[in-house]
N, C-alpha and C positions, 0 to 999 in steps of 0.2 A: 567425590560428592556430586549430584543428579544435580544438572540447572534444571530448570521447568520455568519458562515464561509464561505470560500473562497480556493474550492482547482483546480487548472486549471493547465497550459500547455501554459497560455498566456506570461509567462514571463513577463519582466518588462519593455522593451521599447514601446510593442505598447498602445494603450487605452483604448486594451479590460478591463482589470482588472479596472482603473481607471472609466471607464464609467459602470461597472457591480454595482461600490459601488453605482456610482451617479445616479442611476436609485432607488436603495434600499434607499437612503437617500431621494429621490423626493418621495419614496411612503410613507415613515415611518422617523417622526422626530427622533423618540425616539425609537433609533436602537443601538446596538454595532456590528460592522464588525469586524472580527478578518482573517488576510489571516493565512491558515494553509502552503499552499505554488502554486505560480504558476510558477514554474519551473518544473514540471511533463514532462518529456523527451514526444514530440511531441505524441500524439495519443497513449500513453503509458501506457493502463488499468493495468497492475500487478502494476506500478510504483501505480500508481496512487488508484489501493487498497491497495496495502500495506502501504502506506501513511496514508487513512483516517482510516484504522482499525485502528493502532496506536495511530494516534488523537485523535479519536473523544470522548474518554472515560473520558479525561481529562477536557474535558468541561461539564458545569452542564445539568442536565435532563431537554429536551426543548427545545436543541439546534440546530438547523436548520442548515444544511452542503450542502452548492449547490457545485457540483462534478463536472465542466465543462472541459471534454476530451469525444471527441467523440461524440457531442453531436445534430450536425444536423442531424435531421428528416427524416428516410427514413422508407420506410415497415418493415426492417428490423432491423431498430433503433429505436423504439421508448422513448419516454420520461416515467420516473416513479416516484412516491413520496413515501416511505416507513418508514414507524413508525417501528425503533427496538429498542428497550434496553430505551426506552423514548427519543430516540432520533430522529429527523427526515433527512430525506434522499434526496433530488433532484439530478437526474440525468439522464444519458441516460440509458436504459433496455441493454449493451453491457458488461456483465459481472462483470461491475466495482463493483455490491453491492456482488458477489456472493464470493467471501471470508470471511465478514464480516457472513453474512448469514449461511457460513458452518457451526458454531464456536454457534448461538446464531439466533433462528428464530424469523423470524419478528411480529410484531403484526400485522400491516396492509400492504397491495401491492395497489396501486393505479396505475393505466395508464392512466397517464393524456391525456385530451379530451379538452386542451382550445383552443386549434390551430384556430379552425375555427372564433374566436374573435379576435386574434391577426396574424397581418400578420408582418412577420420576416423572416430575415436571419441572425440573430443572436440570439440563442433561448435563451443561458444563459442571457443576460441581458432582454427579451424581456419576456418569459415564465416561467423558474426557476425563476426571480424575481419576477413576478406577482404571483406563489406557495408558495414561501418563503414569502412574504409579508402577505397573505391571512393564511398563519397559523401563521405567527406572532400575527396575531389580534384574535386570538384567533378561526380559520376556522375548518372545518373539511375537509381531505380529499376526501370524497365521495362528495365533491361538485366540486372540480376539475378535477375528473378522477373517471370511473370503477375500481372494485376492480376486481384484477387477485392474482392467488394463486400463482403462479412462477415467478421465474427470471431467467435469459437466464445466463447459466453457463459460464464459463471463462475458456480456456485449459491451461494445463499444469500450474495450480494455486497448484492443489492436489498431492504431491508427493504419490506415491504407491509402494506395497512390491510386489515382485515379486512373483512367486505359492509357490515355494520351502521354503519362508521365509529366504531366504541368503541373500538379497537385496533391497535396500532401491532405487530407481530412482525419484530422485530431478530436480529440474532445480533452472536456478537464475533468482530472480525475481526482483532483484532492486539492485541500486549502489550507496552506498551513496556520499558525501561531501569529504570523507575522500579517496575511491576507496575502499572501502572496499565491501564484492560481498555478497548480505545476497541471501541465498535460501528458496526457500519454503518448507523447512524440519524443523519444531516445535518438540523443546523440548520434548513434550510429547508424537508426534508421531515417532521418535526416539527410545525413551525408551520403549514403545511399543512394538517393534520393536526388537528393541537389545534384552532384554533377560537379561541380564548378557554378554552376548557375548563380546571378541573381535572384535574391527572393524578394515576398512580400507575406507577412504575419498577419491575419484580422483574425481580431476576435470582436464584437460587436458592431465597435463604429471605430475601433480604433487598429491603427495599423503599424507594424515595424520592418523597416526594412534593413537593422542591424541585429547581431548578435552578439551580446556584450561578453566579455571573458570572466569577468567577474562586476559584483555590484556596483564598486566604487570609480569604474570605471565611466560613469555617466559624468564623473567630477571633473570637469580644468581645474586642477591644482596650481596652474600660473594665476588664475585671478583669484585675488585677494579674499581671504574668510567670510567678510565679511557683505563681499558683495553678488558673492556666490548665492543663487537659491533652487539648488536640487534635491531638496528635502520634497517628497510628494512627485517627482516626476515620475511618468511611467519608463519601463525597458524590459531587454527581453536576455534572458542566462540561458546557458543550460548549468540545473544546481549540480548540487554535490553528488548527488545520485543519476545525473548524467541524463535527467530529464528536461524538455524544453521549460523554462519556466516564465511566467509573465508577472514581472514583481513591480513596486515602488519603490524607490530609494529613501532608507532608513524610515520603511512604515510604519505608522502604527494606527490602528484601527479605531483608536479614542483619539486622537489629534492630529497627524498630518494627514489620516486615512490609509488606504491600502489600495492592491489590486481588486483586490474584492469588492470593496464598497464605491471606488472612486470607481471602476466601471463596470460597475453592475455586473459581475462575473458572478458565474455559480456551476458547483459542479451539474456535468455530462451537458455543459454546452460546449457547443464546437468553435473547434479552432482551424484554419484554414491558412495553407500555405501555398501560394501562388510563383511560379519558377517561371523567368523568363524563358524563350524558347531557342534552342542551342543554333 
């Protein structure tokens, strides 16, 4: 049986999402839909890669991921299908694949060409579904679209060291559930980086010169429960995803607050990592 994901920006009151599925279900009996998430902060490409990189690995080889943000049709937008990791890709050519891409190249680039058969103003349900269906059934891409060798880059996705090698310049790419602010500084490009070095983390006016292994790690577990108060302190992970991240302990955005709201964080501001000098 065909997976086909679902990752949008439609949210859940209107009928985009609902009618995306029933369109995939009118073309293909024998489908599983899975939504990975359609709450992707409006027209929000880092959101919305750093989302499906995440995902997508955990579903089997085969799996068909339509990526609806940003996805009407202009000279400058266009639509693409991409085969990477045995995975397949529907989306718009607007940077959304080009994180996944840095990390692991694709096997095939398609730019799809069915337009002129279907007329729409809604291309996820209209065109990524009639993509996704057509490799469901087992299609090849070069029947859908031209192959192209590139995909159109995404700014400020790629954190960079500065000449001197003293500096790391991040930004933040995404904010989860919790407020918590993850950036696009990876584990490995960190260590890279560092050296052995000591560091220093700013993000606005605040600064870290630790990096915790895990959340609960901000706790002394020798003083007493009750006299403990690390609820709302700021620290710094890298999460599960292996991104630098800037959280609060046990946050929550309606009561003890978050990264986000306790300091003013918002995504594509910068994060700056400062390395003593060897």
């Amino acid at each position: 049986m065909a997976i086909i994901t679902l990752t949008t920006d439609f949210g859940e009151k209107d009928h985009f999402a609902g009618a995306t599925k029933g369109a995939i279900y009118n073309e293909l009996n024998d489908v599983r839909i899975v939504d990975i998430s359609h709450s992707v902060s409006p027209f929000s490409i880092p959101e919305a890669a750093y989302i499906i990189q995440n995902a997508y690995s955990s579903f089997p080889k085969g799996t068909i991921h339509i990526i609806g943000i940003d996805s009407e049709i202009n000279p400058e937008n266009k639509h693409i299908a991409v085969k990477l990791d045995d995975h397949y890709f529907i989306c718009a050519n607007n940077g959304i694949m080009s994180m996944i891409c840095a990390e692991i190249a694709p096997e095939k680039i398609v730019e799809i060409n069915i337009h002129d058969k279907i007329e729409t103003s809604f291309p996820v349900l209209d065109v990524f579904v009639k993509v996704a269906c057509h490799i469901a059934r087992g299609g090849t891409l070069e029947v859908i679209g031209k192959t192209i060798s590139t995909i159109k880059p995404i700014k400020n996705i790629v954190p960079y060291v500065n000449e001197e090698k003293t500096q790391i310049i991040g930004s933040i790419i995404y904010i989860d559930n919790y407020g918590n602010v993850v950036t696009n500084i990876k584990r490995s490009f960190f260590e890279s980086a560092q050296k052995g070095r000591e560091f220093e983390i700013s993000v606005r006016n605040y600064k870290f010169k630790k990096i915790l292994e895990k959340y609960s790690d901000i706790v002394d577990f020798t003083i007493p429960e009750d006299k403990r108060h690390d609820e709302g302190r700021g620290l710094v992970v890298f999460n599960s995803s292996n991104y630098l991240e800037i959280a609060v302990y046990k946050s929550n955005c309606d009561t003890v607050g978050s990264a986000s709201t306790l300091m003013g964080l918002n995504l594509r501001d910068t994060v700056t990592i400062n390395f003593s000098k060897i």
